[in-house]
N, C-alpha and C positions, 0 to 999 in steps of 0.2 A: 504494500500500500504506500503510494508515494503521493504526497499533501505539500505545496510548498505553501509558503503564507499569502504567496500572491492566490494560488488558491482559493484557499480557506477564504482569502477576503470576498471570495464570488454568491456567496453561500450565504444564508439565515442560519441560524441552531435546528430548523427544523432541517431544512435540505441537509446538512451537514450529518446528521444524525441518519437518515437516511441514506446518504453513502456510504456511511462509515457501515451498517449496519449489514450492506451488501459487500459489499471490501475488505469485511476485518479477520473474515477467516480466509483470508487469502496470507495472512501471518499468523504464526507462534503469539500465544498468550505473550511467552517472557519479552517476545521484540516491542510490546507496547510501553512496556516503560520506556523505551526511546523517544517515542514521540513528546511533542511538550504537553506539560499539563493537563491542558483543556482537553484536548484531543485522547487525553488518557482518561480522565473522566468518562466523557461519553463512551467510548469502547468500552469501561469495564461496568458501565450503568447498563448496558445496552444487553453484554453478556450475561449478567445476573438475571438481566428480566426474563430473557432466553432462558435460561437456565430456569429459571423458576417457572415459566406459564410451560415449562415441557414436563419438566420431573417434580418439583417440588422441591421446599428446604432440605430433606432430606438426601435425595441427590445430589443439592449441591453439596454438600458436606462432606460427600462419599467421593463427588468426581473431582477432578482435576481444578475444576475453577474455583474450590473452596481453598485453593493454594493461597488466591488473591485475595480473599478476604479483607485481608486490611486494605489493597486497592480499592476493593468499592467501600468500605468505609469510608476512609477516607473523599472516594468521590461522592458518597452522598453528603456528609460533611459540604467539602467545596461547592455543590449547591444552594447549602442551605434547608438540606434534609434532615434536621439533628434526629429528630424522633424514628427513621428507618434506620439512619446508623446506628441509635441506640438501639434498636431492638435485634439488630442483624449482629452487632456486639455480645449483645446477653448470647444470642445463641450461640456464638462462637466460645463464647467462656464455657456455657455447659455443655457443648459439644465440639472439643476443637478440631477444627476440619483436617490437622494432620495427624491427630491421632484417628480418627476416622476413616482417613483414605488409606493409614499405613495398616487399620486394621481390614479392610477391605483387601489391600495388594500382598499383606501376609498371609490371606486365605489361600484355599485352591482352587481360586478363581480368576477367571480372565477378566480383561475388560470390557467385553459385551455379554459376559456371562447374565440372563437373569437370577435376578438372586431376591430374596425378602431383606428389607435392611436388619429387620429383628434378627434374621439367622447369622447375620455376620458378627455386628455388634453387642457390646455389653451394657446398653442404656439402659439403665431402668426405665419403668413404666412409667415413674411420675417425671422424669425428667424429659421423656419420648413425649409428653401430656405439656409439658411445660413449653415444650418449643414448638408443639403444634400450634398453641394459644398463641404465644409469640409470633409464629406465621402467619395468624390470619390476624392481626396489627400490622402488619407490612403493607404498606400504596396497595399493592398487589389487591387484597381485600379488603381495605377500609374505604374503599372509593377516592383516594387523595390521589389527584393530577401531580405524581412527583415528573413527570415528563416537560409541564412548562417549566417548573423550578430546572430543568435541564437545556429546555430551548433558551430561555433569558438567559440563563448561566453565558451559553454559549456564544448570542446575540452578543452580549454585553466583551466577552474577551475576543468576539470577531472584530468588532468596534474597534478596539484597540490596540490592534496589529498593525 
């Protein structure tokens, strides 16, 4: 994915999030920290929401992209999301997504193996109950537009390039 700033300046936060969206698996999660800032934000806001309207919390935590956690932290943060960062926080404290993936890739299973998350992991029940709760307070179910808090974000540092 190649973005110069003359680019970027062509673009609104909606267009921009729209290409990125179509463009971003054209690279490695890890090459995103390359890009600057902004541009790191939406890709890893963009790959959560993917991640989540596919699998759910609990996949993320199990796959790959739960690596980045503090990336989308952090990018909800940099919006001005505090309350999804803080709830996608909690879930990482009570379930941290490397000890989670590493108990997944220590099993004898592959990575497209199906599996029940319960058979792999050692979560209690109320902890499993706890982060469900926490899931359905994410934009995702509470009905909160965290997407314009991502398009202004975005308007606003295209603005200023």
């Amino acid at each position: 994915m190649k973005l110069s700033n003359a680019d970027i300046k062509r673009f609104s936060g909606v267009q921009l999030c729209n290409k990125l969206s179509i463009e971003m698996w054209d690279s490695d999660r890890s090459e995103w920290t390359e890009f600057t800032d902004f541009i790191q934000t939406a890709l890893f806001l963009i790959d959560f929401d993917t991640e989540m309207n596919m699998e759910g919390i609990f996949s993320f935590l199990e796959n790959s992209v739960g690596h980045y956690a503090p990336n989308i932290i952090k990018a909800f943060r940099d919006i001005g999301d505090d309350k999804d960062a803080d709830i996608l926080s909690e879930i990482c404290r009570l379930a941290p997504p490397e000890l989670i993936r590493g108990e997944f890739l220590n099993g004898d299973y592959s990575e497209y193996d199906i599996s029940a998350f319960d058979d792999i992991h050692e979560l209690s029940d109320e902890v499993s109950e706890k982060i469900e709760i926490l899931e359905s307070q994410l934009y995702l179910n509470s009905g909160f537009d965290m997407w314009q808090l991502l398009y202004d974000y975005l308007d606003k540092r295209i603005s200023e390039l």
